[in-house]
C-alpha positions in Angstrom: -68.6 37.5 -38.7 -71.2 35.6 -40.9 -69.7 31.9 -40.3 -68.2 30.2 -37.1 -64.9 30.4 -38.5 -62.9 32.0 -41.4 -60.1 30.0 -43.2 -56.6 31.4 -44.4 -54.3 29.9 -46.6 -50.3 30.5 -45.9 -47.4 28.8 -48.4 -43.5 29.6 -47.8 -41.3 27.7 -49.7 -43.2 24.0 -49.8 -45.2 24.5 -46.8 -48.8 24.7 -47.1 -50.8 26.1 -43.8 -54.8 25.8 -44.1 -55.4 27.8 -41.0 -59.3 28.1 -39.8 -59.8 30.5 -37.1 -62.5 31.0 -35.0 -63.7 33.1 -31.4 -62.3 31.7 -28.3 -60.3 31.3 -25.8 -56.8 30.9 -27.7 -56.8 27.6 -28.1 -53.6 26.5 -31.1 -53.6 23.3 -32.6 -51.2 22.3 -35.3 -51.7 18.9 -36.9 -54.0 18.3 -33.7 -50.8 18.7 -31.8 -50.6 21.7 -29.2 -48.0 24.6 -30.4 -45.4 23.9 -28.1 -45.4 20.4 -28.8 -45.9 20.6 -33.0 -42.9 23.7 -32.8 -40.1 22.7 -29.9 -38.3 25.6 -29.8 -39.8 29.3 -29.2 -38.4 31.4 -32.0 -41.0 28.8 -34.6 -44.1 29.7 -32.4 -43.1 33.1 -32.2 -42.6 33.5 -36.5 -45.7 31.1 -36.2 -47.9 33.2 -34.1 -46.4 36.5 -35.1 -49.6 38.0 -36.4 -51.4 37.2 -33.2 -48.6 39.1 -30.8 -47.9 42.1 -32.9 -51.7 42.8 -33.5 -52.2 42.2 -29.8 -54.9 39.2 -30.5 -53.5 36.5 -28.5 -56.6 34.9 -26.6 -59.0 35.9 -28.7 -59.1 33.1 -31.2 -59.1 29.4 -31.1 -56.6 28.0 -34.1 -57.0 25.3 -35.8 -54.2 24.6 -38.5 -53.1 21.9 -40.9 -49.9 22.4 -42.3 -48.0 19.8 -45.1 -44.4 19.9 -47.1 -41.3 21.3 -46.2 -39.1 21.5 -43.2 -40.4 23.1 -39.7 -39.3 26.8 -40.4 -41.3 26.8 -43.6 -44.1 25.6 -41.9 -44.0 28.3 -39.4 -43.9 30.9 -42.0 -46.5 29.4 -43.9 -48.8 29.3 -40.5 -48.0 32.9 -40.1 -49.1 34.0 -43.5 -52.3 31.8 -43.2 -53.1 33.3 -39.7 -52.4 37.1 -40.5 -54.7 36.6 -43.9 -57.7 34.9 -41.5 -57.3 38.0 -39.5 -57.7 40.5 -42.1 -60.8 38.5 -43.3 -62.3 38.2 -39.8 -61.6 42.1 -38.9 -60.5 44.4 -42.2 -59.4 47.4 -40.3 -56.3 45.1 -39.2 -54.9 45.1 -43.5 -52.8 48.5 -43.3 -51.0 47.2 -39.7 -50.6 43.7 -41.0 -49.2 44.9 -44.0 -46.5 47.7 -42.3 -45.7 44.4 -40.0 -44.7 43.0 -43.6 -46.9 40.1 -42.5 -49.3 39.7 -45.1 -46.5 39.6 -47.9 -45.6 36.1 -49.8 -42.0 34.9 -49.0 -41.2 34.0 -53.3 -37.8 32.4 -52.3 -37.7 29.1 -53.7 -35.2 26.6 -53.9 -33.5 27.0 -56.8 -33.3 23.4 -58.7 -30.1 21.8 -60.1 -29.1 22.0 -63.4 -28.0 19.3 -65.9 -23.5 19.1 -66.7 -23.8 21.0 -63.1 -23.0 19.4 -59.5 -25.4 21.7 -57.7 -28.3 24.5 -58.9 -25.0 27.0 -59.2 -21.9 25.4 -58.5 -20.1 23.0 -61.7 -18.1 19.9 -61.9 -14.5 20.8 -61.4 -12.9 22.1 -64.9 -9.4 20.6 -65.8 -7.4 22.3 -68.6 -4.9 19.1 -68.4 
């Protein structure tokens, strides 16, 4: 590893996690907030530090993260993303696991927006005949 940390960007939905990782100890900060503190309940730090657990890295790096937009879930998907494409920077060998962990894939759903002469993106105004 050439610098004293490698950065990965993760987006899901309108979350935006710039993730820089670096050797430690396994230190996690999110928004300078520990993990448990930024994400109350577990199943957000587990989507959040999925990469970590399935690749059997936990410990070994200190995390530093910002993360903007959306609602906490999104951001916990778009921390896992940015994470799992620091790893594959930091050691390459780790792409083909990452990837059959479906972890290194883009999550392209998208709130679809509301249309005009609709109530909702899908749903109309109610239609009278009379």
């Amino acid at each position: 590893m050439s610098d004293a940390f490698i950065w990965g960007t993760g987006r899901r939905k309108t979350a935006v996690a710039r993730v820089r990782l670096s050797p430690g100890s396994g230190e996690f900060k999110v928004n300078g907030k520990a993990l448990g503190e930024y994400f109350p309940t577990v199943s957000m730090r587990n989507i959040a530090t999925g990469p970590l657990a399935k690749m059997e890295r936990t410990g070994k790096y200190d995390i530093l993260a910002n993360v903007t937009g959306g609602g906490p879930l999104g951001q916990a998907g778009a921390l896992s993303l940015g994470i799992a494409r620091a790893l594959k920077q930091v050691e390459g060998e780790l792409d083909a696991s990452l990837r059959d962990h479906g972890l290194l894939t883009r999550d392209a759903r998208m709130k679809e927006r509301k249309k005009y002469g609709q109530r909702g993106a899908r749903r109309r105004f109610q239609f009278s005949k009379r």
